[in-house]
C-alpha positions in Angstrom: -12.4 15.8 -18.4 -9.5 15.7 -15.6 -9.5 18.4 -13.1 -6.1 20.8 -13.2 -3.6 19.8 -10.5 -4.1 21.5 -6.9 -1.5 24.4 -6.7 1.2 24.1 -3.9 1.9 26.9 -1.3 5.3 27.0 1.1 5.0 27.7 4.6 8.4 29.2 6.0 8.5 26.4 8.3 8.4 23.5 5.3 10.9 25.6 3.5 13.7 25.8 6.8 13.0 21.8 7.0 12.7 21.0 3.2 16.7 22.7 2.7 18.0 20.6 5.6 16.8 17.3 3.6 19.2 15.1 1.8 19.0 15.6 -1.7 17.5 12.5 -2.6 15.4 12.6 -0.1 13.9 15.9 -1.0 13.8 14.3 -4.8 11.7 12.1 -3.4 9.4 13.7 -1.6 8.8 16.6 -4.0 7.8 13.3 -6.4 5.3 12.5 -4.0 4.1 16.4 -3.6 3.3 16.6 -7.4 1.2 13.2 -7.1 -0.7 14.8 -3.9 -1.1 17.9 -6.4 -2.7 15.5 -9.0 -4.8 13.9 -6.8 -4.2 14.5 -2.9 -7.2 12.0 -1.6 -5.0 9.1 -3.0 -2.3 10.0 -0.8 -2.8 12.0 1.9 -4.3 11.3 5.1 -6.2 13.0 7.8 -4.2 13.4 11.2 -6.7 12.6 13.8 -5.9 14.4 17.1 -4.9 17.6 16.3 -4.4 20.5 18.5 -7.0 23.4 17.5 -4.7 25.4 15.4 -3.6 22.7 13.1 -6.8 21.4 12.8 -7.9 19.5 9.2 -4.1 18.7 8.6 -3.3 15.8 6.6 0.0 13.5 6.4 1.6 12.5 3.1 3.9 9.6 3.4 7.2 10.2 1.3 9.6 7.1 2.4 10.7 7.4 6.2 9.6 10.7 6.0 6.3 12.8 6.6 4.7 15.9 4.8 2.2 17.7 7.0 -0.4 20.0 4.8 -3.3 21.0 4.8 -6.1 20.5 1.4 -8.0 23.4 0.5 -10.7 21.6 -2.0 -12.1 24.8 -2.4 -9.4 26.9 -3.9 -7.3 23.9 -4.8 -4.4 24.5 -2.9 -2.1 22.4 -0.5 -0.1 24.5 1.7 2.3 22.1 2.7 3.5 22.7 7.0 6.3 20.7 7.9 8.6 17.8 6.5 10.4 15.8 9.1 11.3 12.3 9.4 8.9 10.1 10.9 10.6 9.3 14.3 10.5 12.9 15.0 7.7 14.7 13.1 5.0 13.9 15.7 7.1 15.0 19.1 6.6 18.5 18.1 3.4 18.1 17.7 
């Protein structure tokens, strides 16, 4: 028996980046989003060094570009943070 996929919530801020995205680019990296859905310990990754309020964020590798989100095992949803490419993602941080 497989488990259902994890459901996917927005943040405003993933949103605003998301629209700015090259189409392909967001093709892409909405293909990697429903394979973190599936099965997000396969691709995702912690982010060690957090500042407190984005603690327990994880980074999903989509190309040159990075998805932060965070897993709620729990409830089985990823509420996805911010998308940026991978030169800048981390300055803001």
């Amino acid at each position: 028996m497989t488990d259902s996929p994890f459901s996917i919530k927005f943040l405003k801020t993933f949103e605003s980046d998301f629209r700015k995205l090259d189409r392909q680019v967001q093709q892409r990296i909405h293909k990697k989003i429903r394979e973190a859905a599936a099965n997000p310990g396969a691709v995702c990754r912690p982010f060690r060094h957090m500042q407190k309020d984005l603690q327990g964020i994880q980074k999903l590798r989509a190309g040159d570009y990075r998805v932060l989100l965070w897993i709620d095992k729990t409830n089985r949803i990823l509420t996805l943070y911010s998308v940026e490419h991978r030169s800048t993602i981390y300055r803001d941080l």
